[in-house]
Backbone as a printed PyTorch tensor [residue, N CA C, xyz], in Angstrom:
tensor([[[ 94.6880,  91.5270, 105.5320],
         [ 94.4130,  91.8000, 104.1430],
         [ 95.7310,  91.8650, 103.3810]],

        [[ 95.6430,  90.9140, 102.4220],
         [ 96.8620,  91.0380, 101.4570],
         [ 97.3730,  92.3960, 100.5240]],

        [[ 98.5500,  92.8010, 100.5020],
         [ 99.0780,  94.3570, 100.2450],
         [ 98.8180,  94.1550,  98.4810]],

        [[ 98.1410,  94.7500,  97.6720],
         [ 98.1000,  94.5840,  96.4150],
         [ 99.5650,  94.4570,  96.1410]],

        [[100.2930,  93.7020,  95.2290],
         [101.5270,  93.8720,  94.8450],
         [101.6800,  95.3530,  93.3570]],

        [[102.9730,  95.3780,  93.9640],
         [103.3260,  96.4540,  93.2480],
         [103.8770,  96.0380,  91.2460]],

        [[103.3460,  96.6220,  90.6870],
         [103.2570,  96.1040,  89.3560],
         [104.2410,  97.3820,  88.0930]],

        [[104.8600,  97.4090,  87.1300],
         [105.4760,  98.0460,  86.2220],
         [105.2710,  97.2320,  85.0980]],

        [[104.8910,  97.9800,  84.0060],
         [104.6690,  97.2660,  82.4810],
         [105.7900,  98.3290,  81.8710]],

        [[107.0050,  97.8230,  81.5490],
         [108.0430,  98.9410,  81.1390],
         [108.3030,  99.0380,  79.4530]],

        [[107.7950, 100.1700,  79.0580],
         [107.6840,  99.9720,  77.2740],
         [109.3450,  99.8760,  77.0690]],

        [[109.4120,  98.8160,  76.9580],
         [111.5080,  98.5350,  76.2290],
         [110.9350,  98.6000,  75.1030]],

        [[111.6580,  98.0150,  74.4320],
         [112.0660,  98.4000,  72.6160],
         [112.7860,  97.1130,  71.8150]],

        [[112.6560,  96.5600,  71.2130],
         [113.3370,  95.7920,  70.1650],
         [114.3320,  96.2250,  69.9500]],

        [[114.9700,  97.5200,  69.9480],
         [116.3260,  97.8180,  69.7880],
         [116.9710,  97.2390,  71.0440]],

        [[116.4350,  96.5920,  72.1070],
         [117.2850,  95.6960,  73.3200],
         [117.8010,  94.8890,  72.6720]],

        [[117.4430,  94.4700,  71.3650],
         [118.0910,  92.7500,  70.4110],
         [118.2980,  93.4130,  68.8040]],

        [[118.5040,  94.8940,  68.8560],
         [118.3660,  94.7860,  67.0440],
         [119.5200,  94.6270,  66.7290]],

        [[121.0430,  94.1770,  67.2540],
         [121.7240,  93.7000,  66.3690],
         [121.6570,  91.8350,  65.9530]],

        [[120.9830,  91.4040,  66.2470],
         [120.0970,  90.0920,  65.6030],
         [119.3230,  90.3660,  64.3880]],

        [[118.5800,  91.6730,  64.2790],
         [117.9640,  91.9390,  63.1180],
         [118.5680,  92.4610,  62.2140]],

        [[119.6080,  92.8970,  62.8250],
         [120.7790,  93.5660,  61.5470],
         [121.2070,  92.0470,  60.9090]],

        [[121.0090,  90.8910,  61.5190],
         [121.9020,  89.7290,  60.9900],
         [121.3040,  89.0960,  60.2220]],

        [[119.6450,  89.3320,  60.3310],
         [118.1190,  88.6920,  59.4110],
         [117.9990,  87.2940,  60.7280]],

        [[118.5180,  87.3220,  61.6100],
         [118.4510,  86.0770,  62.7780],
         [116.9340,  86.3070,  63.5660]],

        [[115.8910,  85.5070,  63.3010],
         [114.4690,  85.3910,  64.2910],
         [115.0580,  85.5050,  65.7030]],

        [[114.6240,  86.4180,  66.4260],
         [115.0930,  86.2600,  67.8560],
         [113.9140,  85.7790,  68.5850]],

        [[114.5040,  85.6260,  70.1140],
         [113.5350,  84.8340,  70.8970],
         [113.7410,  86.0320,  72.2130]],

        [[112.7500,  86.0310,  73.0300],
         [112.5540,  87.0870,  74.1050],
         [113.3640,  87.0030,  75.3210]],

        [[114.4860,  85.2690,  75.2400],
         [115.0980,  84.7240,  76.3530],
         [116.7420,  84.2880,  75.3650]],

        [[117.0530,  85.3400,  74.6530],
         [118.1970,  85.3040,  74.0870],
         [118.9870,  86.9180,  74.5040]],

        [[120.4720,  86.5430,  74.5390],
         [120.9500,  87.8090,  74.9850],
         [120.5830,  89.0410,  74.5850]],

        [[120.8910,  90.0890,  75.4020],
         [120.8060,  90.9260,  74.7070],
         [121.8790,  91.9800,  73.6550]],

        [[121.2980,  92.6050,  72.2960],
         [122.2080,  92.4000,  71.5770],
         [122.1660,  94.1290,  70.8760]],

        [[121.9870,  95.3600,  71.8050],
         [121.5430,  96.6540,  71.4850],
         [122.2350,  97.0900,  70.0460]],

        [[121.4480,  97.9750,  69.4140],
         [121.4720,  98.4150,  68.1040],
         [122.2440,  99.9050,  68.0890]],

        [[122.2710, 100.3710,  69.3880],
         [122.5150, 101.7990,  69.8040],
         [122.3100, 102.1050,  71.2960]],

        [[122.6950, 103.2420,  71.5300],
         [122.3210, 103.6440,  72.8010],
         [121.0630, 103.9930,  73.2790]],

        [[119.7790, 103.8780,  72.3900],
         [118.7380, 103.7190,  73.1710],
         [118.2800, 102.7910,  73.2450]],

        [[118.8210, 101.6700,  72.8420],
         [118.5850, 100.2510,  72.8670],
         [119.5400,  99.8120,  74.2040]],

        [[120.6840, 100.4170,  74.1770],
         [121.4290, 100.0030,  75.7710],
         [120.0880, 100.4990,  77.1400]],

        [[119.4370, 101.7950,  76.6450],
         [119.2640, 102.2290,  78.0560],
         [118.3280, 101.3020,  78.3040]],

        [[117.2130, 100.8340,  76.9900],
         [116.1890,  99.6450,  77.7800],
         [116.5750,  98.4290,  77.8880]],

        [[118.3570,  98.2160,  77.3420],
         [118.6100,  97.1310,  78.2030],
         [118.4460,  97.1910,  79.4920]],

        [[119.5030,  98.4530,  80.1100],
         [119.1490,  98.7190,  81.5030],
         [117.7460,  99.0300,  82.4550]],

        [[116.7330,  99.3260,  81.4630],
         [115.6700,  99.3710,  82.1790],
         [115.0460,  98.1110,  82.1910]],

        [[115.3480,  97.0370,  81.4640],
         [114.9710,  95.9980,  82.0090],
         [115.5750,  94.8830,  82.8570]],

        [[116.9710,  95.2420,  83.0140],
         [117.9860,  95.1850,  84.4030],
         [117.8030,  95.6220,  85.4670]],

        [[116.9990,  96.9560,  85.6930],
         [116.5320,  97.2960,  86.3120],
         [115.6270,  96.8760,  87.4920]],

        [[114.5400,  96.8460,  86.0500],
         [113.6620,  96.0540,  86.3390],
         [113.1640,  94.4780,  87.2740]],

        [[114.4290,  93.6170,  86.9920],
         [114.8760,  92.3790,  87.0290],
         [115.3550,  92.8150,  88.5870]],

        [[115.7980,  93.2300,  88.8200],
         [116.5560,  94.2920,  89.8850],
         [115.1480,  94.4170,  91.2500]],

        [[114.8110,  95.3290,  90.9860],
         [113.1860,  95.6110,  91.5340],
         [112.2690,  94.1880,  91.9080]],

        [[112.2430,  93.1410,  90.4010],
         [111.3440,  91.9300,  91.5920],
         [112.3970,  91.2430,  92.2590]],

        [[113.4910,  91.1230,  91.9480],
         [114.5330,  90.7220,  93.2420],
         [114.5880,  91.0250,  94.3220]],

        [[114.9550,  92.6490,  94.4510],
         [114.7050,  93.4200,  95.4450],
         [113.7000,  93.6140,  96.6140]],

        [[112.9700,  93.9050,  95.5300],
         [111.8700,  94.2520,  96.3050],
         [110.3670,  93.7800,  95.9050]],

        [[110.2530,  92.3690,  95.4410],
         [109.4370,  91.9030,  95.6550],
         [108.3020,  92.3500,  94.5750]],

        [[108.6220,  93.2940,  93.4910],
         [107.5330,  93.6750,  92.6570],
         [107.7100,  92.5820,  91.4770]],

        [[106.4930,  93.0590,  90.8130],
         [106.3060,  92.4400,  89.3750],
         [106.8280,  93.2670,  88.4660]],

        [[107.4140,  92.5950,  87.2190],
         [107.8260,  94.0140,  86.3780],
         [107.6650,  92.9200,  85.2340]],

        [[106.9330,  93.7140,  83.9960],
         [106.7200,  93.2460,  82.3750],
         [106.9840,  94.1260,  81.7660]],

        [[108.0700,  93.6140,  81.0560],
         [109.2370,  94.3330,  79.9970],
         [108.2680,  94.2580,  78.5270]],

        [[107.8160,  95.1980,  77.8010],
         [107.3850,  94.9210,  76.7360],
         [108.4590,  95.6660,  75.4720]],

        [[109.2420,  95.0090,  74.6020],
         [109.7520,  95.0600,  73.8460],
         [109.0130,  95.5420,  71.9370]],

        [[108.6350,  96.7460,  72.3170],
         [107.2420,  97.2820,  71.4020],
         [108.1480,  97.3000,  70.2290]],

        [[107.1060,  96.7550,  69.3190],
         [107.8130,  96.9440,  67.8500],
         [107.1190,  98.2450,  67.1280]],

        [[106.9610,  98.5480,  65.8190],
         [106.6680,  99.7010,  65.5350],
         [104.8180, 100.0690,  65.5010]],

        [[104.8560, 100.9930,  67.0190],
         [103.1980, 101.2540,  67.2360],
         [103.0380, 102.6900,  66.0560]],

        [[102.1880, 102.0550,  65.2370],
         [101.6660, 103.0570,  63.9090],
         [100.2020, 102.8780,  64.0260]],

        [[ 99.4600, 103.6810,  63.4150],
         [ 97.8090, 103.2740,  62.9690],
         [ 98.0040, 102.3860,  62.1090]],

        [[ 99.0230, 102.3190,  61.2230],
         [ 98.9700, 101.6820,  60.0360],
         [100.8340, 101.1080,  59.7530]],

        [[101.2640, 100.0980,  59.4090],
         [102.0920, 100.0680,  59.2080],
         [102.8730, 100.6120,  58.0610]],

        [[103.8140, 101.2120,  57.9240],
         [104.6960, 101.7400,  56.8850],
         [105.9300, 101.5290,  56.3370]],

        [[106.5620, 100.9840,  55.0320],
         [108.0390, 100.7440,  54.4010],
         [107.7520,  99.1860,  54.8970]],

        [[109.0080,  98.7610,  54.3490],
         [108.9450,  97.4480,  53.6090],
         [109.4370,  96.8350,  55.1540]],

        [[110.1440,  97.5860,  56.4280],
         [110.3060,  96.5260,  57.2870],
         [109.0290,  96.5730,  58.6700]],

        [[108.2770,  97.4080,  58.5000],
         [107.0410,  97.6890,  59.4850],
         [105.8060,  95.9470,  59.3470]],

        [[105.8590,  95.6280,  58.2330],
         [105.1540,  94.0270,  57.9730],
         [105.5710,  93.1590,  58.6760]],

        [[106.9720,  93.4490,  59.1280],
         [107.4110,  92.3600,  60.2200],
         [107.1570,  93.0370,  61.4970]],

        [[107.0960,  94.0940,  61.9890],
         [107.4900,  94.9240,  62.9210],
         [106.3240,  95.4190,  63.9940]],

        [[105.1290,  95.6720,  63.1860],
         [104.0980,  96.9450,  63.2730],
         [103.1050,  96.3160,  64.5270]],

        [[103.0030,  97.1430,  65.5230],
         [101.6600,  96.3630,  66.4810],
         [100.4580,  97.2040,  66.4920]],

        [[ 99.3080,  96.8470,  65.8060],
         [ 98.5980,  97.8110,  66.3640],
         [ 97.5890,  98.5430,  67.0690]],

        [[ 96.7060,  99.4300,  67.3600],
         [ 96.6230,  99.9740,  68.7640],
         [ 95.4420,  98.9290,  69.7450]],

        [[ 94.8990,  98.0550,  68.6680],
         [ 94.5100,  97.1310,  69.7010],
         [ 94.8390,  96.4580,  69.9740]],

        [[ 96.1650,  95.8630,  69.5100],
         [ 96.6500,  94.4620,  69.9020],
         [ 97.3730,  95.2290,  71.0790]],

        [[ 98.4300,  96.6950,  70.5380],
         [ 98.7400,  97.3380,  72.3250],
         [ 98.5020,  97.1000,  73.3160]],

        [[ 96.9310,  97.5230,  73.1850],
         [ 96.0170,  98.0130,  74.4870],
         [ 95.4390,  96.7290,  75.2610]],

        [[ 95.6800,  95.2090,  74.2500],
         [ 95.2550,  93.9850,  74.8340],
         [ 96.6450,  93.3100,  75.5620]],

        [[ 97.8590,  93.4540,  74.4920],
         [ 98.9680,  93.4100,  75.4110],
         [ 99.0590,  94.0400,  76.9600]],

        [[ 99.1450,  94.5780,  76.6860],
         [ 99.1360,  96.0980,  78.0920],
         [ 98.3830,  95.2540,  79.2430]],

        [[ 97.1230,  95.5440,  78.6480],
         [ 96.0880,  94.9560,  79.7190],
         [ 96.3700,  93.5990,  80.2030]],

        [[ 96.7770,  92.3790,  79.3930],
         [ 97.1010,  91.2530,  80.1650],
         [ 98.4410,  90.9710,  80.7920]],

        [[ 99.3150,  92.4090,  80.3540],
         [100.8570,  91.8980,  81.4390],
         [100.1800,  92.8990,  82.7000]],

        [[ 99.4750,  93.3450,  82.9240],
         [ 98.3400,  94.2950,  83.9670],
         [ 97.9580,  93.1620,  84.5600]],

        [[ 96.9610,  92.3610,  84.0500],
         [ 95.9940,  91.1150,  84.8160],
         [ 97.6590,  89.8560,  85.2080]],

        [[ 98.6500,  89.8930,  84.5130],
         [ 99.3260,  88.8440,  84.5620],
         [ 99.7200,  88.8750,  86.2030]],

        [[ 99.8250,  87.8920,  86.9200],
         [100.6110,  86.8240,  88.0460],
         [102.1260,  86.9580,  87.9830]],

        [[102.7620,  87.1120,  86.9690],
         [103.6750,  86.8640,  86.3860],
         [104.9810,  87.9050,  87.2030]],

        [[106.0540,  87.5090,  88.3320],
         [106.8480,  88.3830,  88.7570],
         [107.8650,  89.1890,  87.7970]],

        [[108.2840,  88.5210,  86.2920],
         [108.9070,  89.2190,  85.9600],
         [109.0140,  88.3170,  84.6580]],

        [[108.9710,  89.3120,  83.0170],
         [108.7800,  88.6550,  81.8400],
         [108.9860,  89.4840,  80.7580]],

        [[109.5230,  89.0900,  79.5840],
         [110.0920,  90.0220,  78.4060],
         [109.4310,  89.1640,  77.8760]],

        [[108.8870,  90.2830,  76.7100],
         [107.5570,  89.8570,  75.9140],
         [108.0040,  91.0100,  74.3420]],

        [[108.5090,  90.0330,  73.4170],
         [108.1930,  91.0290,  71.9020],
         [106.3320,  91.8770,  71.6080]],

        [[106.2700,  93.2970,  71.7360],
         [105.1810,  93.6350,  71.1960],
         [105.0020,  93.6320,  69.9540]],

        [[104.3350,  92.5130,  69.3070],
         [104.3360,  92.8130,  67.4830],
         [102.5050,  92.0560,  67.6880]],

        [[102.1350,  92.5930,  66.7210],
         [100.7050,  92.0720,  66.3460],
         [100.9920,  90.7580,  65.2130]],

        [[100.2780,  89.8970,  65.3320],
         [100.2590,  88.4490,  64.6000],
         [100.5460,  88.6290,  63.4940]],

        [[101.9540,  89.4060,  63.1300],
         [102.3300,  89.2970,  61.7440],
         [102.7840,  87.9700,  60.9950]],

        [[102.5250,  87.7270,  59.5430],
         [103.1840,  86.6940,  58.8330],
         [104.4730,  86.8070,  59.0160]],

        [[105.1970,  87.9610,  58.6540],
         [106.6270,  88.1850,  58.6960],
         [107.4760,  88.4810,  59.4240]],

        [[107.0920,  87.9790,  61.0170],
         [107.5060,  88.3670,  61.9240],
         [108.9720,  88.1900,  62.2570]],

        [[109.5620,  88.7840,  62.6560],
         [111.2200,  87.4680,  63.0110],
         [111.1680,  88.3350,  64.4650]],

        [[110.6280,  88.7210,  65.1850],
         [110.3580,  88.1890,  66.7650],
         [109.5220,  87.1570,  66.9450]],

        [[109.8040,  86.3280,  67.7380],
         [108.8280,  85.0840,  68.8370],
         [107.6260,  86.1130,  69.9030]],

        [[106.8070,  85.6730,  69.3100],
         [105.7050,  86.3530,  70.5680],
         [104.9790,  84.9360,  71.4220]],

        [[105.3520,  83.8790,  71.1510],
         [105.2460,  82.9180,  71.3770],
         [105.4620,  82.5220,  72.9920]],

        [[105.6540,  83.1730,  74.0290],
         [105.6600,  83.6110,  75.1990],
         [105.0560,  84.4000,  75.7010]],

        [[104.4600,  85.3250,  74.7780],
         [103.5010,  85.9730,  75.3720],
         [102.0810,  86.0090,  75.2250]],

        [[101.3550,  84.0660,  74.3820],
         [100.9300,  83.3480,  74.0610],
         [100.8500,  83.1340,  75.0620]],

        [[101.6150,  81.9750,  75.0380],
         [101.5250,  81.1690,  76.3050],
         [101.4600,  81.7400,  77.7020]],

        [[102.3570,  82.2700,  78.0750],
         [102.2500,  82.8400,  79.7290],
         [102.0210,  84.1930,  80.0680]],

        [[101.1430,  85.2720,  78.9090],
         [100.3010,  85.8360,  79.2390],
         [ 98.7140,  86.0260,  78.5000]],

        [[ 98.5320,  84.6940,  77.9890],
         [ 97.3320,  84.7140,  76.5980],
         [ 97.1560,  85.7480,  75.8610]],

        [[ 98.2110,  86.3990,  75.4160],
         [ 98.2190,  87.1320,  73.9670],
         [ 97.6560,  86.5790,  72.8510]],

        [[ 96.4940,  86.9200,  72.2610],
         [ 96.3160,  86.6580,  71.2450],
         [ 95.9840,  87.8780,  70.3420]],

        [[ 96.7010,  87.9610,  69.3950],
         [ 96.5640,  89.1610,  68.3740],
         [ 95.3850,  89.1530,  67.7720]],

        [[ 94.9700,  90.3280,  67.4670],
         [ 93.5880,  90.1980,  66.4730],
         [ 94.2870,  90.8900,  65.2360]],

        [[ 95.2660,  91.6030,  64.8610],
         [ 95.9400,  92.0350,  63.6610],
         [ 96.9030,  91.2630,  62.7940]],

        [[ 97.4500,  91.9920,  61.7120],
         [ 98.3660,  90.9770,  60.6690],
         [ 98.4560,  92.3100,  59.7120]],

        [[ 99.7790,  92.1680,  59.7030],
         [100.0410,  93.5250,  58.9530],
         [100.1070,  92.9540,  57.3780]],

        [[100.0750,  91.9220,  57.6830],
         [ 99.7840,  91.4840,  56.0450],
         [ 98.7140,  92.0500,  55.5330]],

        [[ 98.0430,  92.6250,  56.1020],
         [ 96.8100,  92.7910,  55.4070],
         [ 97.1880,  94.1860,  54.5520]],

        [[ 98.3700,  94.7500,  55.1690],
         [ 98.6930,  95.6320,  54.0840],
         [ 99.7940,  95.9940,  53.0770]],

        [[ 99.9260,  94.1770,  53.0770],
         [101.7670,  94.1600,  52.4670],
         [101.5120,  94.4600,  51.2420]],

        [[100.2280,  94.3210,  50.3730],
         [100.2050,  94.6170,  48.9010],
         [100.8700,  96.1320,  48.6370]],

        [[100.5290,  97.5910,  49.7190],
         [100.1800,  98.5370,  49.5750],
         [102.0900,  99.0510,  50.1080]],

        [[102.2960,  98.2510,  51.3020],
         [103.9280,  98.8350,  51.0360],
         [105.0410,  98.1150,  50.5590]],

        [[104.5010,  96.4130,  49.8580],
         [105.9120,  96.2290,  49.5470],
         [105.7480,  96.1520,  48.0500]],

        [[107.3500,  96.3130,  47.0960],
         [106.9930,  96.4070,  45.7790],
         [106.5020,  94.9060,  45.2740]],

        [[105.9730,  94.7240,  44.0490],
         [105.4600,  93.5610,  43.4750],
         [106.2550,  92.9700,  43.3610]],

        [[106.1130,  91.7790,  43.4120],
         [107.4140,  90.5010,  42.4740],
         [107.1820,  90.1950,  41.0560]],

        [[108.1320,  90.5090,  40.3030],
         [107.7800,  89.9170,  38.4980],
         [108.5750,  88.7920,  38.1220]]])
């Protein structure tokens, strides 16, 4: 009987790449990493770690790079940012079902204004968002005249 493999879904952070967002630069999930601060270093290292572990020892590990989990998104940079709790809980669940030994994945829900790529976690774990924080850009960003 085959040993279930051993699995980690590790909540990293977008601060692993926010000095790209300090630059207004779209990042991609397979570009260096570029920390904003020191809690952005440590989930660099936890996903070094990580990387570490299916080397090692043979586990799976999915790095999820969560953008801002709110009920609702808030301020003018959450429209690009905001995931929410069902697109989470569908993320979650398919780097869970995923095959996949080891993968960094932006958590953002199908925003218009995104400047992360979730576009990998499309493809090689069928993410598909059911949200869009557009739906509430009238309410936090100011009007244009």
């Amino acid at each position: 009987m085959d040993q279930p493999q051993r699995k980690i879904v590790f909540a990293s952070s977008n601060h692993a790449t926010g000095c790209y967002e300090k630059e207004g630069l779209h990042t991609k999930p397979d570009m260096p990493v570029r920390p904003d601060s020191y809690y952005g270093v440590s989930k660099c290292l936890g996903e070094a770690l990580g990387r570490y572990y299916v080397d090692a020892h043979g586990m799976s590990v999915i790095c999820l790079r969560i953008g801002s989990f709110q009920p609702a998104p808030r301020g003018v940079r959450q429209p690009a940012t905001w995931i929410s709790y069902r697109d989470t809980a569908q993320l979650v669940r398919r780097s869970i079902e995923t095959d996949l030994p080891f993968g960094i994945f932006y958590g953002i829900s199908g925003n218009t204004r995104a400047y992360w790529d979730t576009s990998n976690a499309r493809e090689l774990l069928g993410y598909q968002p059911e949200d869009n924080a557009e739906a509430f850009a009238a309410q936090l960003l100011p009007a244009r005249v």
